[in-house]
Backbone as JSON Lines, residues from 0, in Angstrom:
{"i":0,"aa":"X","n":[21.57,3.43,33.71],"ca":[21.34,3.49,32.27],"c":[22.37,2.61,31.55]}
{"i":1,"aa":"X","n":[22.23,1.71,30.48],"ca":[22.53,0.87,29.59],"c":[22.98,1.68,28.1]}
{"i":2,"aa":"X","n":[23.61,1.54,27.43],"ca":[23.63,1.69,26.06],"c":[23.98,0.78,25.26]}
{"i":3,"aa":"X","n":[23.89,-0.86,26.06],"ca":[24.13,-1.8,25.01],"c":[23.17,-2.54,24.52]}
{"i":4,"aa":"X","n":[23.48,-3.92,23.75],"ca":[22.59,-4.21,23.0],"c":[21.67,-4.45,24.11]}
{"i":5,"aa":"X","n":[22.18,-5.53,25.17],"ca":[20.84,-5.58,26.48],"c":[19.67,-4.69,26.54]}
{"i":6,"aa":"X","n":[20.45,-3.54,26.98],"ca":[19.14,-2.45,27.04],"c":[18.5,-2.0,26.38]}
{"i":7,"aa":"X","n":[18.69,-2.16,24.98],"ca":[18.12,-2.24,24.05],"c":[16.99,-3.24,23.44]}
{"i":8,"aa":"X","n":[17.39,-4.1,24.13],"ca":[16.39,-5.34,23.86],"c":[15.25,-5.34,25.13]}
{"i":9,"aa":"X","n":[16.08,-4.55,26.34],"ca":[14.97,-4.48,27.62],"c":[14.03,-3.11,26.93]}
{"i":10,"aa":"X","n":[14.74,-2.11,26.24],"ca":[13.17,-1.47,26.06],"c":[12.49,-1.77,24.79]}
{"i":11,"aa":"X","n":[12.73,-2.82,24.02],"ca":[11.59,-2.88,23.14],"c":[10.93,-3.52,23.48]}
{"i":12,"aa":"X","n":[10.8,-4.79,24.74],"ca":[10.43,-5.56,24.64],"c":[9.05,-4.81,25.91]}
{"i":13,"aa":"X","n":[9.11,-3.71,25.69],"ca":[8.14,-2.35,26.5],"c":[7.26,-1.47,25.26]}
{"i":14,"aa":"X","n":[7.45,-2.01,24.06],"ca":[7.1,-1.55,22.94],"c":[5.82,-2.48,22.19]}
{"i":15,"aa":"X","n":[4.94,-2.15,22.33],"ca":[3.75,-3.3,21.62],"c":[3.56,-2.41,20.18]}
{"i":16,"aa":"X","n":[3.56,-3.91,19.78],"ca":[3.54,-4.1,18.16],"c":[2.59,-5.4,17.58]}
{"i":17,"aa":"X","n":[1.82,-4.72,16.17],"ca":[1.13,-5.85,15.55],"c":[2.15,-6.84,15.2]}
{"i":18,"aa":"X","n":[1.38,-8.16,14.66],"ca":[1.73,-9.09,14.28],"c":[1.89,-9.24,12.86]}
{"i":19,"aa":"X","n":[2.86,-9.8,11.91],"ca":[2.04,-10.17,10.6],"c":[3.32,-11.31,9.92]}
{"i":20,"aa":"X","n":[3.22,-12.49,9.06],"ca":[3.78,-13.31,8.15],"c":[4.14,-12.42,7.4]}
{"i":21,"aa":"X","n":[5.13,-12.69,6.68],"ca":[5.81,-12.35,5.14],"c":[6.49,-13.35,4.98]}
{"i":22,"aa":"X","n":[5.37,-13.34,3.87],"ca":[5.78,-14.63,2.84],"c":[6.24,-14.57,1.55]}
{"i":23,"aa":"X","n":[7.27,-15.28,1.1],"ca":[7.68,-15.02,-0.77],"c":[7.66,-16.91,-1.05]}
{"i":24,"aa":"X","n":[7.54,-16.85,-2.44],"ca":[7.59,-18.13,-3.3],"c":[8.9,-18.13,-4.25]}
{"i":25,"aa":"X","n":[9.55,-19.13,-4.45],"ca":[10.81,-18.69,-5.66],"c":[10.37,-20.39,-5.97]}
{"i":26,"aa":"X","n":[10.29,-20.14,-7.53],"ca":[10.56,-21.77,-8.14],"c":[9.38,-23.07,-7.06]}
{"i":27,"aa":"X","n":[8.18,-22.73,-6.72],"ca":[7.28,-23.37,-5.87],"c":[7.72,-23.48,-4.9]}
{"i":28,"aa":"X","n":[8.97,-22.88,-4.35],"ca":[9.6,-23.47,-2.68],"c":[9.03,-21.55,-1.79]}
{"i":29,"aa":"X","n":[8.39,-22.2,-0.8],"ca":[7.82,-20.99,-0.01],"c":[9.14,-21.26,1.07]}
{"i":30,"aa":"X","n":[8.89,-19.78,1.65],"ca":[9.58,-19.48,2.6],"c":[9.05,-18.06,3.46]}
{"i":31,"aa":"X","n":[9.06,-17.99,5.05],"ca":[8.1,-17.16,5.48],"c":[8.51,-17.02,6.77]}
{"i":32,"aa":"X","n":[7.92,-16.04,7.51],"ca":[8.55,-15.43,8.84],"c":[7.66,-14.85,9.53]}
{"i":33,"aa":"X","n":[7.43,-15.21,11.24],"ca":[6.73,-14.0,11.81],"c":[7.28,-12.25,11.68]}
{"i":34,"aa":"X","n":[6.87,-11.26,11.6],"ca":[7.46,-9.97,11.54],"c":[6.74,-9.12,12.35]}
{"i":35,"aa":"X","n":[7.31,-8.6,13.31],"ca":[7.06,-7.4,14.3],"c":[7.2,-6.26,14.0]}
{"i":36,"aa":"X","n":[8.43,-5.97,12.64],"ca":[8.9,-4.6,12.31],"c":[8.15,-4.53,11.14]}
{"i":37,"aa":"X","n":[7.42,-3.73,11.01],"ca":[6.2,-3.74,9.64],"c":[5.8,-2.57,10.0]}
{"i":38,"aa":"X","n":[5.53,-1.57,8.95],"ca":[4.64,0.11,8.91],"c":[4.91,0.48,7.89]}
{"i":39,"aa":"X","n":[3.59,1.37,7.29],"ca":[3.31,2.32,6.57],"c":[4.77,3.27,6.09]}
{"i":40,"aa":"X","n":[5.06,3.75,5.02],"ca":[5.82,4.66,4.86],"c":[5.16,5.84,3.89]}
{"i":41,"aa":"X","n":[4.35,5.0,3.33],"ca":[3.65,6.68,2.4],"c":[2.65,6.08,2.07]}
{"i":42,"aa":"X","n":[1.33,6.75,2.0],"ca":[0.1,6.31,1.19],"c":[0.4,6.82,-0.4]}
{"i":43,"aa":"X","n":[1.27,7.84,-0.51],"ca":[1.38,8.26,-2.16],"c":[2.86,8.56,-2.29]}
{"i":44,"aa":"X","n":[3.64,7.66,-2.83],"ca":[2.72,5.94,-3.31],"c":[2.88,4.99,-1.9]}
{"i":45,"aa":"X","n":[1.94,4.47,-2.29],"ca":[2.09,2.91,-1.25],"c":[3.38,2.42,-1.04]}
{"i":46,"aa":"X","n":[4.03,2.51,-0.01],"ca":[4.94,2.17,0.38],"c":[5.03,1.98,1.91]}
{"i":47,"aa":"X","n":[5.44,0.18,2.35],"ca":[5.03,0.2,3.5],"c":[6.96,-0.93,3.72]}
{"i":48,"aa":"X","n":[7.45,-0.73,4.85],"ca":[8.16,-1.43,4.76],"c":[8.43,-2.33,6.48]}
{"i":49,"aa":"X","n":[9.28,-3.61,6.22],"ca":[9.29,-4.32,7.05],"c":[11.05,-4.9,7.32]}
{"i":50,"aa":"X","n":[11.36,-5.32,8.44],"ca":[12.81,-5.92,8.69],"c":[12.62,-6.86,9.22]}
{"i":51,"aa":"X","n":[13.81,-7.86,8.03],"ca":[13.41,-8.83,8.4],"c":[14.78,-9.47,8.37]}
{"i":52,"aa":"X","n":[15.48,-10.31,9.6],"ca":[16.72,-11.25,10.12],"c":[17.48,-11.58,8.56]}
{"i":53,"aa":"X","n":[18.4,-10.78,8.58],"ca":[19.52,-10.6,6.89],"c":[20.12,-12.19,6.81]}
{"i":54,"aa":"X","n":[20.15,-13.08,7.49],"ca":[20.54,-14.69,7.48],"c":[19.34,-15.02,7.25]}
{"i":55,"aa":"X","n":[18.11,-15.24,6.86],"ca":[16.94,-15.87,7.48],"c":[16.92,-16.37,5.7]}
{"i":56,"aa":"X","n":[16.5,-17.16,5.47],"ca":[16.3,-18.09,4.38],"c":[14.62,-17.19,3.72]}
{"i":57,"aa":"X","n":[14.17,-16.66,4.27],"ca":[12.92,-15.56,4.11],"c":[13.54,-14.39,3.44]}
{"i":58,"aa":"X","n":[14.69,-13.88,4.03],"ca":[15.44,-12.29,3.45],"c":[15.69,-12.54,1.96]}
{"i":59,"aa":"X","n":[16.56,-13.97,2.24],"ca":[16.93,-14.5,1.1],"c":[15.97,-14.54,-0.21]}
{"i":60,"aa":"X","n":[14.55,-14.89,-0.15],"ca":[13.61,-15.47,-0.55],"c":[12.92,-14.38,-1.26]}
{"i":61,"aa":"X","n":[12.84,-12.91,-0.66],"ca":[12.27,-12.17,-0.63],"c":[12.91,-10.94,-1.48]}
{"i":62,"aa":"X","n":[14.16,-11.67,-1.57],"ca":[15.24,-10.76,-2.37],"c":[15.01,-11.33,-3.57]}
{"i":63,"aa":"X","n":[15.12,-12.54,-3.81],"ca":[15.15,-13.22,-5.03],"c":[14.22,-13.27,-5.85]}
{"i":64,"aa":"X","n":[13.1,-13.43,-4.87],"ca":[11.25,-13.4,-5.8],"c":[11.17,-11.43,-6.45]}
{"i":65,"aa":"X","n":[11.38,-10.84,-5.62],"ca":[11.28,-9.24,-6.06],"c":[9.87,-9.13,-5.67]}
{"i":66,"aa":"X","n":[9.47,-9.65,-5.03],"ca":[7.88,-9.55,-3.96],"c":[7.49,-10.36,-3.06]}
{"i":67,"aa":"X","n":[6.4,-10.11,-2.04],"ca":[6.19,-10.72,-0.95],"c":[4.66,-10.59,-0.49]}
{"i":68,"aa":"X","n":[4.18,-11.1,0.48],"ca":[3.0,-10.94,0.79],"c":[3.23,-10.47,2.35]}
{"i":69,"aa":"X","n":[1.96,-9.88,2.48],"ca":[1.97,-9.7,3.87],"c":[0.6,-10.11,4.58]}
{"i":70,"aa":"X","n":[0.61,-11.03,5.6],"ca":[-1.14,-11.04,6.42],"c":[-0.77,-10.67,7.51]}
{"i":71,"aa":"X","n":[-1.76,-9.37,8.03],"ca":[-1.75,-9.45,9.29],"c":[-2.52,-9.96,9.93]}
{"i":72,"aa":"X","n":[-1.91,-10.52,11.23],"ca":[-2.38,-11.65,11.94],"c":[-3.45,-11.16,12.86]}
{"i":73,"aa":"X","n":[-4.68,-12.06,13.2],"ca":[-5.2,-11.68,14.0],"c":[-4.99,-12.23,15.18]}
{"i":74,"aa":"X","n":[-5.92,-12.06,16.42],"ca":[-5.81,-12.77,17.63],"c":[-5.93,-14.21,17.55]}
{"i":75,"aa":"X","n":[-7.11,-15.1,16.85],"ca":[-6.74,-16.36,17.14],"c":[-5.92,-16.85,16.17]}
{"i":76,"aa":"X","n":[-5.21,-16.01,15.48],"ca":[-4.27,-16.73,14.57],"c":[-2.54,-17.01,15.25]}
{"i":77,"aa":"X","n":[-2.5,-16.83,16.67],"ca":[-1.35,-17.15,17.56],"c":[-0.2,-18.34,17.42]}
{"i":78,"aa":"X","n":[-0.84,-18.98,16.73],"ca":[-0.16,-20.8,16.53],"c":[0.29,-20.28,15.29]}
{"i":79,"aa":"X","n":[0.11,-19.48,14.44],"ca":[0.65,-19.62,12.89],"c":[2.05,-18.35,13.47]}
{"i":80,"aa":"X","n":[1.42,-17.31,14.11],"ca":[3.09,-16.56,14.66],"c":[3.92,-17.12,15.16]}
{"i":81,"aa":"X","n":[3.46,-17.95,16.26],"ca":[4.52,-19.09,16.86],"c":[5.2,-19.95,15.81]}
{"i":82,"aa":"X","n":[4.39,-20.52,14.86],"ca":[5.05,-21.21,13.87],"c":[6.03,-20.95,13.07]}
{"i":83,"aa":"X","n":[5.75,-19.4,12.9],"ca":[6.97,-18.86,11.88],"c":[7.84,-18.16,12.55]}
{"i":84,"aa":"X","n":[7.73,-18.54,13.87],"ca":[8.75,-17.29,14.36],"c":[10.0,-18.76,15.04]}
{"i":85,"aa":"X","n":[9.51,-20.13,14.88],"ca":[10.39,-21.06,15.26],"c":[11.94,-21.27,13.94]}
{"i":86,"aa":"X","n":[12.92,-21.17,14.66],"ca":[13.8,-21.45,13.66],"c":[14.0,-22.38,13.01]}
{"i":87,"aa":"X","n":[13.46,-23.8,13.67],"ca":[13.17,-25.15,13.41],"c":[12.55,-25.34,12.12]}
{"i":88,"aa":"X","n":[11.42,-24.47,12.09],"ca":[10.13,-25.28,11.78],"c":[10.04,-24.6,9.68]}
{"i":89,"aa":"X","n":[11.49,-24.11,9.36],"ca":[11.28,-23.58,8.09],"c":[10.49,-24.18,7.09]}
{"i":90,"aa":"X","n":[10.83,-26.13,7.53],"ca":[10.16,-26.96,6.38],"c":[8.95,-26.6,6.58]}
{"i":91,"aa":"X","n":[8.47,-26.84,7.96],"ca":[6.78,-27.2,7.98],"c":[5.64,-26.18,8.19]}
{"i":92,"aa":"X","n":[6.36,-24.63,8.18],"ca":[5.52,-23.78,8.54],"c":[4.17,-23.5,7.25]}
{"i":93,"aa":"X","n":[4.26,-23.98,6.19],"ca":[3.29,-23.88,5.08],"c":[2.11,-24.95,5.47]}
{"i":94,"aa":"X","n":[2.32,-25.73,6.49],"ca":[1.39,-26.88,6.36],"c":[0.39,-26.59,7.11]}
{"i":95,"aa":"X","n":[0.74,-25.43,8.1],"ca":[-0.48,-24.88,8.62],"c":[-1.46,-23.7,7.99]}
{"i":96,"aa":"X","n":[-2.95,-24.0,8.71],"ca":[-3.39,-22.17,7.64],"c":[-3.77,-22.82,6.61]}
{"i":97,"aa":"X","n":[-4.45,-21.97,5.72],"ca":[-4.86,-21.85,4.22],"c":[-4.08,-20.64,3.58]}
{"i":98,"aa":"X","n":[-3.92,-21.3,2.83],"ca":[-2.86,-20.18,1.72],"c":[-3.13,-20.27,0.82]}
{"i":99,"aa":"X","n":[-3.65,-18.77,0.37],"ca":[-3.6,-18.54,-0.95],"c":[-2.39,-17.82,-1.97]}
{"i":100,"aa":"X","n":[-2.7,-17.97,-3.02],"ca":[-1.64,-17.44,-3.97],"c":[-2.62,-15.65,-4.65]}
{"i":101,"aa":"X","n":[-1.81,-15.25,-4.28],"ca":[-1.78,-13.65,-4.58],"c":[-1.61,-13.56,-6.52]}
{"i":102,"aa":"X","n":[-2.38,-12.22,-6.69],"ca":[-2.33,-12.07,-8.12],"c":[-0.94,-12.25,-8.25]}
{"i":103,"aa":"X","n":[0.24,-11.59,-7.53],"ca":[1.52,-11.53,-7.68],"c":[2.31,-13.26,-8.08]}
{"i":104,"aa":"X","n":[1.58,-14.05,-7.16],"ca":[2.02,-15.16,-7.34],"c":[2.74,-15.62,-5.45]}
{"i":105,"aa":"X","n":[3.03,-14.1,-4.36],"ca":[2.68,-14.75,-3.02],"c":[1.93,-15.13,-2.43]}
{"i":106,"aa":"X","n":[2.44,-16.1,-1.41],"ca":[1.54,-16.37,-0.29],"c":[1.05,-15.67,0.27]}
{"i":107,"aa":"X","n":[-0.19,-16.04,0.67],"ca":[-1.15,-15.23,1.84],"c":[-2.29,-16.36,2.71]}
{"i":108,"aa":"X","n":[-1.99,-15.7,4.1],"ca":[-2.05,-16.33,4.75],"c":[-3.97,-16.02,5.23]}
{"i":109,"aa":"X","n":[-4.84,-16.96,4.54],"ca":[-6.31,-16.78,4.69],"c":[-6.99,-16.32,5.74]}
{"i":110,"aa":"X","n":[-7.74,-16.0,6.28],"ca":[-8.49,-15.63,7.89],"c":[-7.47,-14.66,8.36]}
{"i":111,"aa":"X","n":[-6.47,-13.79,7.6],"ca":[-6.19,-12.81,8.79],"c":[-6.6,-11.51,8.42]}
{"i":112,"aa":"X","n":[-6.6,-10.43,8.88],"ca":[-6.56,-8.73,9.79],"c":[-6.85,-8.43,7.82]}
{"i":113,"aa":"X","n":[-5.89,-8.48,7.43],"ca":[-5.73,-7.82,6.02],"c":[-4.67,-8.43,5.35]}
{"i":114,"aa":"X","n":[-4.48,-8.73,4.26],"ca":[-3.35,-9.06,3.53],"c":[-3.15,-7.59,2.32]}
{"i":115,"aa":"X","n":[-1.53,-8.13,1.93],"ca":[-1.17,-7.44,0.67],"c":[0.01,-8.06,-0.14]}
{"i":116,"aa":"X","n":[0.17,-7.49,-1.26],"ca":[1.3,-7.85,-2.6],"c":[2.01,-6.98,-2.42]}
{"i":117,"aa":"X","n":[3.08,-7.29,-2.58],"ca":[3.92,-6.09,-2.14],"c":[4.97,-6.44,-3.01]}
{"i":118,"aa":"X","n":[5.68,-5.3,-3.62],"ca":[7.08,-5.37,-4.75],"c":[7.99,-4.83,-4.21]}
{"i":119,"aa":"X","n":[9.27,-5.46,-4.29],"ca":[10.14,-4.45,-4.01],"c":[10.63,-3.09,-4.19]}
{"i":120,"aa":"X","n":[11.0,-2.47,-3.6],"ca":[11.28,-1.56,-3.99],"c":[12.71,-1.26,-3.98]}
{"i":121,"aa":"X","n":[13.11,-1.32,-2.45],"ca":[14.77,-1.32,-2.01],"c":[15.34,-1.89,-0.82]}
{"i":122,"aa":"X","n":[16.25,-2.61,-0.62],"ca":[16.66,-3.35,0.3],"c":[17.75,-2.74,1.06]}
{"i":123,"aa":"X","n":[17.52,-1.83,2.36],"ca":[18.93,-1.72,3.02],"c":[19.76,-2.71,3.98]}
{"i":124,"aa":"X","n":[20.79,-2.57,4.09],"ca":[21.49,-3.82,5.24],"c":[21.56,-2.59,6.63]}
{"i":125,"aa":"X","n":[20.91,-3.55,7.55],"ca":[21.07,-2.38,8.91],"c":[21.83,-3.79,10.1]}
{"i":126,"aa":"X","n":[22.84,-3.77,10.22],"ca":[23.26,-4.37,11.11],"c":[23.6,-5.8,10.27]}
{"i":127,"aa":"X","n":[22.63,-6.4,11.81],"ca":[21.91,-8.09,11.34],"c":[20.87,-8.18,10.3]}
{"i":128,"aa":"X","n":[20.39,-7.35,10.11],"ca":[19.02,-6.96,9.51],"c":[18.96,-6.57,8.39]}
{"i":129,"aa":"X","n":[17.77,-6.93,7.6],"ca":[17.65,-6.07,6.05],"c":[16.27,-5.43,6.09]}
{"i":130,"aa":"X","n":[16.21,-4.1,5.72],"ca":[15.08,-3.47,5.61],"c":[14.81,-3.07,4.58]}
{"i":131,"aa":"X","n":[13.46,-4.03,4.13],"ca":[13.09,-3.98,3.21],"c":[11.82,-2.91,2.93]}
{"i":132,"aa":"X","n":[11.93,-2.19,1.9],"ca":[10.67,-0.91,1.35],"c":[10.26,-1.72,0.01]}
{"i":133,"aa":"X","n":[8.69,-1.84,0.36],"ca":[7.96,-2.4,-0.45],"c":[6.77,-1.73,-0.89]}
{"i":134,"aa":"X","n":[6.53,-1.52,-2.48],"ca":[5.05,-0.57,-2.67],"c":[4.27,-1.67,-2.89]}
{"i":135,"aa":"X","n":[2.94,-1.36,-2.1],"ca":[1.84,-2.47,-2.0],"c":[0.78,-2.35,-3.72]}
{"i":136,"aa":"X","n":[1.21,-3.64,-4.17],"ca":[0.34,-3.58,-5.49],"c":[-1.0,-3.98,-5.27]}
{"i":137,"aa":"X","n":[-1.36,-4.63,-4.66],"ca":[-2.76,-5.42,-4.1],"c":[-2.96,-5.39,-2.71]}
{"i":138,"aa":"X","n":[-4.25,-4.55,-1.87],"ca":[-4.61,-4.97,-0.67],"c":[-5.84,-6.41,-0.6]}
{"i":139,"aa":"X","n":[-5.55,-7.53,-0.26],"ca":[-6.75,-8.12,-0.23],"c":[-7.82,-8.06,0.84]}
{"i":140,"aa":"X","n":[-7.86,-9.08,1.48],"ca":[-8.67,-9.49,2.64],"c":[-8.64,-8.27,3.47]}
{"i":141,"aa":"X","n":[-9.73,-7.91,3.71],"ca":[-9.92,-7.11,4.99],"c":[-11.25,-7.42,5.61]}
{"i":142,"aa":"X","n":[-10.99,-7.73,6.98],"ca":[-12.05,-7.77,8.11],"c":[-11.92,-7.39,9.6]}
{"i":143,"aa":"X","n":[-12.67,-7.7,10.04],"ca":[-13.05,-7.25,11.09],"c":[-12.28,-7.88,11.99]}
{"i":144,"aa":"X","n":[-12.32,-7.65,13.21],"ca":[-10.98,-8.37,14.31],"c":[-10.5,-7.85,15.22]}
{"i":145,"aa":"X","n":[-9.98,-8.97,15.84],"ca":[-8.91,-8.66,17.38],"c":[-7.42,-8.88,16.62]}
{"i":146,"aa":"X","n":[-6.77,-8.08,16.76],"ca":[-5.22,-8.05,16.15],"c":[-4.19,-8.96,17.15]}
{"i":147,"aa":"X","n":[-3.84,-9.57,17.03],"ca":[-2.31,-10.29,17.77],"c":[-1.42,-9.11,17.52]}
{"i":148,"aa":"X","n":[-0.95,-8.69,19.02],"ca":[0.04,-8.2,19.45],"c":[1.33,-9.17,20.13]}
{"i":149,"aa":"X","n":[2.36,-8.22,19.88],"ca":[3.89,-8.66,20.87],"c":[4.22,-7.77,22.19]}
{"i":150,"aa":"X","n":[4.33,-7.81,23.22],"ca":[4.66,-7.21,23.93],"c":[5.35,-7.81,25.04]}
{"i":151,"aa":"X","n":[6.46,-8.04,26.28],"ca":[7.15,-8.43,26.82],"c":[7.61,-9.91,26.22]}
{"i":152,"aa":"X","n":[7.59,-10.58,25.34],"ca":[8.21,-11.43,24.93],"c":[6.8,-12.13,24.98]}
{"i":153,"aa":"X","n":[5.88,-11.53,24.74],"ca":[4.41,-12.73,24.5],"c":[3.28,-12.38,23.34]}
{"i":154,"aa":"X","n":[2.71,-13.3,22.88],"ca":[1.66,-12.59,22.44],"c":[0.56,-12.4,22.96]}
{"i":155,"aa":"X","n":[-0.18,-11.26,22.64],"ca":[-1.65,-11.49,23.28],"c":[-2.56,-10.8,22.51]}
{"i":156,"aa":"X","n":[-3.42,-10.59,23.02],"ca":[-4.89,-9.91,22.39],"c":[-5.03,-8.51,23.38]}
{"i":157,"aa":"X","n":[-5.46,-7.32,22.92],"ca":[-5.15,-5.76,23.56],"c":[-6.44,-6.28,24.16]}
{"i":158,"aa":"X","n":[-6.55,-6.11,25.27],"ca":[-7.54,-6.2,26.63],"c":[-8.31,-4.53,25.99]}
{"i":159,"aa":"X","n":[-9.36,-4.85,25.89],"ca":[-10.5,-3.29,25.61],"c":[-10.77,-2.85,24.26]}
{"i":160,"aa":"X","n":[-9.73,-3.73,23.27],"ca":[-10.15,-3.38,22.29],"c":[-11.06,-3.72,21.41]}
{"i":161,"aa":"X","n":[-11.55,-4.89,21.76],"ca":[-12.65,-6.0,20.98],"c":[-12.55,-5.99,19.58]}
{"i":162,"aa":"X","n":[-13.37,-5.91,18.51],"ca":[-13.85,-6.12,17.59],"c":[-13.22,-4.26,16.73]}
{"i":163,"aa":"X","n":[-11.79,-4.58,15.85],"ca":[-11.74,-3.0,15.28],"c":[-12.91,-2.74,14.49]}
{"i":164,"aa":"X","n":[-13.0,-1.36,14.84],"ca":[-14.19,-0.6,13.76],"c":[-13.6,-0.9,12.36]}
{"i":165,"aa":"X","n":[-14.65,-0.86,11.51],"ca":[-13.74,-0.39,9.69],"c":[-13.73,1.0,9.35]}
């Protein structure tokens, strides 16, 4: 048995999780991130929150706008998670995808799982990390789909699940 960060990283990476972007706009400059840590916290009120890397030019972004969007990703949307999850690629990750602009004024990322608007609510510092609690003002897009999952350091599509019910 382990109790350091190692082993810690060996069992999440035993942990499957959806996929989804969060995206914010400040002054027309986007900025955006793959996110693994994303869930529900209350249906009354809407409050769903996500953590997201406390250095990341996204935390930053997301602090400053006072809202964000969220799409969750589906299965063939794999190249746009890869995209935002590169540290490189901050300039060019908008150039892929269709994006729309949210009543709020975020990005959202077109063809995925479901999107939402989301406001801040409260920002904690956990470590490296900031966890952010956001009440969802707008759900948009919702369809039908194979969800992109994370699991051992890959993505994939859940083998049996096909097409979610609504």
């Amino acid at each position: 048995m382990t109790d350091d960060a190692g082993g810690l990283r060996e069992a999440m990476r035993r942990w499957t999780s959806g996929i989804c972007v969060v995206a914010a706009e400040v002054e027309d400059t986007r900025r955006g991130m793959t996110v693994s840590s994303f869930t529900s916290v209350s249906l009354d009120p809407p409050l769903i929150l996500v953590v997201l890397n406390g250095s990341s030019d996204t935390a930053q972004w997301v602090e400053r706008a006072g809202n964000f969007g969220v799409s969750i990703l589906a299965a063939e949307q794999k190249e746009m998670a890869v995209t935002f999850a590169e540290a490189d690629a901050e300039r060019r990750r908008f150039e892929a995808g269709v994006w729309q602009r949210g009543r709020l004024g975020v990005p959202l990322l077109a063809g995925s799982l479901a999107t939402m608007e989301v406001r801040v609510v409260q920002t904690v510092l956990a470590g490296t990390h900031r966890i952010v609690v956001g009440h969802v003002e707008e759900v948009g897009e919702l369809r039908l789909g194979t969800p992109l999952v994370y699991f051992g350091r890959a993505y994939a599509s859940p083998k049996g699940m096909g097409e979610m019910a609504a």
